[in-house]
Phi, psi and omega in degrees: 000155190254156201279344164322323197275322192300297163320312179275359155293327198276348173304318210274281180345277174306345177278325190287326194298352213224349177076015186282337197264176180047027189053055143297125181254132168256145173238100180301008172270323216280316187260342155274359183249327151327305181283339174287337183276294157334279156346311214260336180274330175293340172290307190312285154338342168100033169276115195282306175232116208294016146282327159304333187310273208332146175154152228287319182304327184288330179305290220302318180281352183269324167287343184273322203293339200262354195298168193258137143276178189272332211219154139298318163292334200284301167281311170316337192278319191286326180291311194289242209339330176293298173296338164323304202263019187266302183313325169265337143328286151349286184298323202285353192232037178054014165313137188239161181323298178298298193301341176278338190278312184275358144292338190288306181328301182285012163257357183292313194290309178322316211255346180279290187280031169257130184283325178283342193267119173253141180033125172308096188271112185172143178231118181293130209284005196245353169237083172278322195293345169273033189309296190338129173063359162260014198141212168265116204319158195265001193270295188302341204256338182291319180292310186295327192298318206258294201286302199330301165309284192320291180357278192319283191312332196238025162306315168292345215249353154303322184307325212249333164307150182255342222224104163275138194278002181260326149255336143099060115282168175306149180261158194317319180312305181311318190247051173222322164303301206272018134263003167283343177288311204314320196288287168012288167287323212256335193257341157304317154233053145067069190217171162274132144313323195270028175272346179217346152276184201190180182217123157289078214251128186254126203216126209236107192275078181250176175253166142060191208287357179313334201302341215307298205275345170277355175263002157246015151293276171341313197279304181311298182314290200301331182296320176304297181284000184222116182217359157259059197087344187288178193258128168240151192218101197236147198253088186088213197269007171181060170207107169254169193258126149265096171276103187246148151340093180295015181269153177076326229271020165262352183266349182274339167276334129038251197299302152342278157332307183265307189300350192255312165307334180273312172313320171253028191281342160239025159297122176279127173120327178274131162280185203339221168284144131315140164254148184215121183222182178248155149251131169259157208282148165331163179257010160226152180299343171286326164284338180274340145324287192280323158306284186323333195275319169266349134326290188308331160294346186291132184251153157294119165319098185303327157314321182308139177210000000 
């Protein structure tokens, strides 16, 4: 697959965010009065500095939450993603968990005394047992909102390992070193890296803390097919990497494919299939740099099959 396609998942990615997919119509009055409401319960809940409040992520949940969808699934899927990245907005701006949990509590309350917003897809964190019909369960949307934040938060200290501690495959750090030997080399003896190497990309759509055992079962099934040295990795929250031989390597991703569809078929926690593609590699160590950075952002489509 060409890295042109990897750019239009992450296009398509950013357009949910934004309410552009599923015929979601936005109504900017609508998403401004939220947030002024929002604001005012978050103020209320005790948010110490109202200069902080503000930011692009919070516009974003306020246009997905108030926009008309095609489905009530449709919106909650689109609200839970939205709140993912409001929630890593957060953490990225030093924000700590409980106070990032009790701004969620004050859009819950914002969206309960809003007349205009149908039905609260937003769950209030201090009442999970009142969930029902209101959204997207309240259990599920409180762990993506707490991984999303945790992602985020405990993002240097994965940054500085060579080693991911959740899964105990190699870390993105790692396979940024070892594409600086390969660009090295390949410019030494005056050649493109990517005339002979390639990146396999597995791209596993789980949820919450579940990820843990379908992304190293995936690290085991590709190490069984790629056993001659090449680098596996993993790269963002359900995406691991190969850098492998391009001879061979679409039947061996295959292979790869089915051995992984077989392996992860009672992994708790996965939603649809694996994917599996080739990405070819850029032509610079900045560019294959900068590909992995929009991996690690991809989220898998939970439709995908």
């Amino acid at each position: 697959m060409d890295v042109s396609s990897i750019d239009g998942a992450t296009q398509a990615r950013d357009e949910i965010d934004t309410g552009a997919v599923d015929s979601a119509v936005p109504r900017p009055e609508r998403a401004a009065a939220l947030r002024e409401r929002w604001f005012a319960c978050s103020s209320a809940l005790g948010w110490a500095a109202a200069a902080e409040w503000p930011d692009a992520a919070v516009d974003a949940v306020c246009a997905v939450a108030t926009a008309r969808h095609d489905s009530r699934a449709a919106r909650d899927h689109a609200v839970e993603r939205a709140l993912a990245r409001w929630a890593g907005a957060r953490a990225g701006a030093g924000v700590g968990l409980a106070e990032t949990l009790t701004d969620l509590a004050a859009l819950s309350t914002a969206v309960s005394g809003a007349g205009d917003v149908d039905g609260a897809a937003v769950v209030d964190a201090r009442s999970e047992g009142r969930t029902e019909g209101r959204g997207p369960d309240g259990v599920r949307l409180l762990r993506a909102v707490s991984l999303a934040w945790t992602d985020v938060a405990c993002g240097d200290i994965a940054e500085t390992a060579a080693v991911d501690p959740l899964s105990g495959l190699a870390s993105v750090r790692y396979l940024r070193t070892r594409l600086a030997e390969v660009y090295r080399a390949a410019r030494a003896h005056g050649r493109s890296a990517g005339d002979e190497l390639a990146l396999v990309v597995l791209a596993l759509d789980v949820r919450d803390w579940r990820r843990v055992a379908p992304l190293s079962i995936a690290g085991e099934a590709a190490g069984v097919v790629f056993d001659a040295g090449e680098s596996l990795a993993v790269v963002g929250r359900g995406t691991v990497v190969v850098l492998a031989p391009r001879e061979g390597l679409a039947e061996r991703a295959a292979v790869l494919r089915r051995l992984l569809t077989r392996r992860l078929a009672a992994a708790e926690g996965m939603v649809g299939s694996p994917s599996v593609r080739i990405a070819r590699l850029p032509a610079t160590h900045e560019g294959a740099c900068a590909l992995l950075e929009r991996l690690r952002g991809q989220e898998p489509d939970p439709d995908h099959t």
